[in-house]
C-alpha positions as CSV (number, residue, x, y, z in Angstrom):
1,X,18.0,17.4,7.7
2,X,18.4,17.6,4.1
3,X,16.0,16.9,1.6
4,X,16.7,13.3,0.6
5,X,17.7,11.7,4.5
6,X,14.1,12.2,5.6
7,X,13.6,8.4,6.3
8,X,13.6,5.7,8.4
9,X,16.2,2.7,7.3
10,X,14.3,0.3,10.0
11,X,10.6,1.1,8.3
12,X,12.1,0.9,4.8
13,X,13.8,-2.6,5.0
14,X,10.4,-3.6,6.9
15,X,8.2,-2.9,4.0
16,X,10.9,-4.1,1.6
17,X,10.7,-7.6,3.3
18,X,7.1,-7.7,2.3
19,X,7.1,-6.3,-1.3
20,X,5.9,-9.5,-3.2
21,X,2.7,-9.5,-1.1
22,X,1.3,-6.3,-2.0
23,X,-0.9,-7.8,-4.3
24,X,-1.8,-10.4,-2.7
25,X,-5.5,-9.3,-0.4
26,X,-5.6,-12.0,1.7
27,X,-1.7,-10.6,2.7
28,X,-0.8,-8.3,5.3
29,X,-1.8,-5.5,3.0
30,X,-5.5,-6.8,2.8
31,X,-6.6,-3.7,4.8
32,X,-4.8,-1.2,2.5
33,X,-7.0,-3.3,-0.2
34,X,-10.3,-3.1,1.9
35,X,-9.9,0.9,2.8
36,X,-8.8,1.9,-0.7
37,X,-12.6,2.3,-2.4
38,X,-13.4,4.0,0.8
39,X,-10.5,6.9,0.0
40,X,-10.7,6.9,-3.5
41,X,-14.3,7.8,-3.5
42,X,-13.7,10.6,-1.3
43,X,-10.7,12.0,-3.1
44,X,-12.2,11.9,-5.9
45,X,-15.7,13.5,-4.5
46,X,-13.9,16.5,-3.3
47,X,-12.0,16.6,-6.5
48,X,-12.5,14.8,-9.5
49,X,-9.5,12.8,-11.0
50,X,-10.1,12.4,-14.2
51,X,-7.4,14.3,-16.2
52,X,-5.6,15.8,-13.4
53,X,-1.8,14.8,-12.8
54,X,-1.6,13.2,-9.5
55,X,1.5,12.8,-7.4
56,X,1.2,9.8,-4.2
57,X,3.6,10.3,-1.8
58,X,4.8,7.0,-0.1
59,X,3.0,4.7,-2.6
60,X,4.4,1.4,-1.6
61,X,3.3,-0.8,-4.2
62,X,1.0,1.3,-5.7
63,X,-2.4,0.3,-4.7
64,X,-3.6,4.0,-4.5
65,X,-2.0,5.3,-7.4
66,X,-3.0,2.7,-9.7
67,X,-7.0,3.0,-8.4
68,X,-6.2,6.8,-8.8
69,X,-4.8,6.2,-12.5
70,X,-8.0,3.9,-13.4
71,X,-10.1,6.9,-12.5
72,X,-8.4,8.5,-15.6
73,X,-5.6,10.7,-13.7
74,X,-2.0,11.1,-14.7
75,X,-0.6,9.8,-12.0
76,X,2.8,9.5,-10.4
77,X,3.8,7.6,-7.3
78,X,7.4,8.0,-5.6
79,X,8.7,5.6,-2.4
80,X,12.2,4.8,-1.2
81,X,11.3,1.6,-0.8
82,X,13.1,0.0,-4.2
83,X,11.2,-3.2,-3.7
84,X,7.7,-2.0,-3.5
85,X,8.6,0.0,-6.6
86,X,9.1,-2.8,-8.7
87,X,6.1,-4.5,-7.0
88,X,4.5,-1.5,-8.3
89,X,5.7,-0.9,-11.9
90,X,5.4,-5.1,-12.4
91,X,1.6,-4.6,-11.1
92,X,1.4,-1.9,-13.6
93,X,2.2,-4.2,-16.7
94,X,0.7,-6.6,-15.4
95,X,-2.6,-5.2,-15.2
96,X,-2.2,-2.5,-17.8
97,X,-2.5,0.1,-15.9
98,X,-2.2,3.6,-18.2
99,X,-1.8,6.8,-16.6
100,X,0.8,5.4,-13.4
101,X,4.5,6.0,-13.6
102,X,6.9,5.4,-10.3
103,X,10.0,6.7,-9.7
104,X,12.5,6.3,-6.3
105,X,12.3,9.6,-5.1
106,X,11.7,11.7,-1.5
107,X,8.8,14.1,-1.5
108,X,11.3,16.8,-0.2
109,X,13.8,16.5,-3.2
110,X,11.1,16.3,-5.7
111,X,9.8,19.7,-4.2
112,X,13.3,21.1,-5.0
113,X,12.8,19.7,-8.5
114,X,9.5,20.2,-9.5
115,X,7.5,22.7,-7.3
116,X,3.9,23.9,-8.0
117,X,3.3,21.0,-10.9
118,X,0.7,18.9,-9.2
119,X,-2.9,19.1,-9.1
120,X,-3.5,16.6,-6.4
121,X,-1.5,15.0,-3.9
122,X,-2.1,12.5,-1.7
123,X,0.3,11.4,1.2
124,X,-1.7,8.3,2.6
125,X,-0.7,5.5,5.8
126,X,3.2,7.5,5.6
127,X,3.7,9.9,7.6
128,X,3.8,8.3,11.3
129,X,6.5,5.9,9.4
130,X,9.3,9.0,8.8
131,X,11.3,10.8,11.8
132,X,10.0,14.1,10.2
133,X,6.5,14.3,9.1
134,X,5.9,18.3,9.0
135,X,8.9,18.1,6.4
136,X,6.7,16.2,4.1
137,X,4.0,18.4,4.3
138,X,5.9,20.9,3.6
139,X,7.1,18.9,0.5
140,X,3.6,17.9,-0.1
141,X,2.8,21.7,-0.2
142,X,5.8,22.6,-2.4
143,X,4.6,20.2,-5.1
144,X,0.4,21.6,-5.2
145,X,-0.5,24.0,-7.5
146,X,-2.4,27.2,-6.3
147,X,-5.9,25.5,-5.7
148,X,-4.9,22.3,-5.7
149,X,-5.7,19.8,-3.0
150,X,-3.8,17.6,-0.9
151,X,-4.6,14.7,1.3
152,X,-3.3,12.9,4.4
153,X,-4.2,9.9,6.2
154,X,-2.4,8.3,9.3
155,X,-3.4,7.2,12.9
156,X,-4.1,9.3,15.9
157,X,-1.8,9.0,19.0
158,X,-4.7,8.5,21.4
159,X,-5.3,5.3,24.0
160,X,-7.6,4.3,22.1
161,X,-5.1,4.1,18.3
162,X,-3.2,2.1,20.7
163,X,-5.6,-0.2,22.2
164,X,-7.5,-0.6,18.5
165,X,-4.9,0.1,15.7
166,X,-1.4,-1.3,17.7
167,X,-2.9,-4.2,20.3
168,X,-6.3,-5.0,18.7
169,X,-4.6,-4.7,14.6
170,X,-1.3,-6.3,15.3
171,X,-1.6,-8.1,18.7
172,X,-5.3,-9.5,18.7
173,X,-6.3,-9.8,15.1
174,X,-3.2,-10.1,13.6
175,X,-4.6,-7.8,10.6
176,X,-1.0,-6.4,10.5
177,X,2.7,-7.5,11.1
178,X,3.5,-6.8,15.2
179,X,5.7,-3.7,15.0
180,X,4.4,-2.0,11.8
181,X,3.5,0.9,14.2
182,X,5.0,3.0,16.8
183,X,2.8,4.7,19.4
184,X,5.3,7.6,19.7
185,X,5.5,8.2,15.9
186,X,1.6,8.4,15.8
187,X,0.3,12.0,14.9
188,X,-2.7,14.1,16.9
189,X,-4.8,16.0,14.5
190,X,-3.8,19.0,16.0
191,X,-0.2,18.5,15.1
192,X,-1.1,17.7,11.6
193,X,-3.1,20.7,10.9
194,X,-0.7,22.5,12.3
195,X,2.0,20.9,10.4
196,X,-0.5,22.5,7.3
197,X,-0.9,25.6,8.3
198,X,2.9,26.1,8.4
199,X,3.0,24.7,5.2
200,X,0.0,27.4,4.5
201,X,-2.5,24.4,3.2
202,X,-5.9,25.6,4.3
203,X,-7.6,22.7,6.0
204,X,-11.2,21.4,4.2
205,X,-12.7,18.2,5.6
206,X,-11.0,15.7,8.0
207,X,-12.9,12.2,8.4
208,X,-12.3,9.1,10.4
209,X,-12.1,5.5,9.1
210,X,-14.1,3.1,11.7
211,X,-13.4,-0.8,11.0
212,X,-16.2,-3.4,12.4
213,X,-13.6,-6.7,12.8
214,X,-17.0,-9.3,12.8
215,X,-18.2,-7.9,9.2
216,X,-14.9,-6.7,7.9
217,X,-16.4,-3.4,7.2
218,X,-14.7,-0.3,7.4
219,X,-16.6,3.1,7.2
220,X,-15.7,6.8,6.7
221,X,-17.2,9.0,10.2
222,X,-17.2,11.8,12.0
223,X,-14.8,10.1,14.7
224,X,-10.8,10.7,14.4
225,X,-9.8,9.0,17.6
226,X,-8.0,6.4,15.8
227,X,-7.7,6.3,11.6
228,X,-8.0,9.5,9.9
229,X,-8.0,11.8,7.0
230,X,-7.7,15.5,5.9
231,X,-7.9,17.6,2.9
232,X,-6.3,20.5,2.6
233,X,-6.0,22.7,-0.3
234,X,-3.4,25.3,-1.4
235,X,-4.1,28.8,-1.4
């Protein structure tokens, strides 16, 4: 696989389709909106933001990387989804948003072009949407500075991701569009960490995300069975 063909046509024309509602909260992306305070406190806990360049990996239409940004990083977010790009940069001016730049780029050929020059990067909700995720992480790994940290989040591929995150998210609830995820694509924590270790990231803290659909509420736990994070840091 070369470094710019790790990608998945289907997922990026799916997100493209829904680009101009990135914004919107009340949208399909309403829980990206609702989780993001609950991951940008605890990046920014295990390493503070404020003037450090950032790089998000898979940043859609920015709703990290701008949060990121407002905490005073220098931050740039990369997609191949031209759409949510725009949706991005337009957001952006919009709200005027210093600190973000975006640029249509794969993790794996901005490795190639810029190794070692980040000193955070986050790779959030992506990597059960490409046909290769250890290749990322290996990007993601390539990019770090020594002592830098990086962070994941995806869904576990467990019975009960599938009952809660597939059936109950995008069946039940209708919280997401039917489709958005593929059991088979959905990664253990196992396979992640030892996706990192290959990539020689040293794994620090992994957390779950728990969601109570009466209140609305999500909350950062010890329980990874469905939604969940890790950070890793470069030796």
């Amino acid at each position: 696989m070369s470094i710019t063909d790790n990608f998945d046509p289907a997922e990026l024309a799916k997100f493209s389709d829904l680009a101009h509602r990135w914004w919107d909260k009340d949208s399909e992306f309403r829980p990206l909106h609702e989780i993001n305070p609950l991951r940008l406190d605890w990046i920014n806990g295990l390493t503070a933001l404020k003037g450090q360049r950032v790089l998000d990996v898979g940043c859609g239409g920015g709703i990290l990387a701008d949060s990121m940004a407002r905490k005073g990083a220098h931050v740039l977010g990369i997609d191949l989804a031209t759409k949510a790009l725009r949706v991005a940069q337009l957001h952006a001016l919009e709200a005027q948003t210093d600190g973000v730049q975006y640029r249509e780029i794969s993790a794996e050929a901005l490795a190639a072009e810029q190794p070692g020059s980040f000193d955070v990067v986050t790779c959030m909700e992506m990597l059960e949407h490409v046909p290769d995720p250890s290749s990322v992480v290996k990007a993601c790994a390539a990019l770090v500075k020594p002592g830098g940290y990086v962070f994941f989040s995806t869904i576990n591929r467990s019975a009960k991701a599938f009952l809660l995150a597939i059936v109950g998210a995008e069946y039940v609830l209708n919280m997401l569009p039917r489709g958005t995820h593929e059991y088979a694509k959905l990664i253990k924590p196992s396979e992640l960490a030892r996706y990192c270790r290959a990539a020689e990231l040293d794994l620090r803290q992994s957390k779950g995300m728990e969601y109570n659909p009466l209140t609305r509420h999500y909350w950062l736990s010890a329980d990874t069975s469905v939604n969940y994070l890790i950070a890793t840091r470069k030796a």
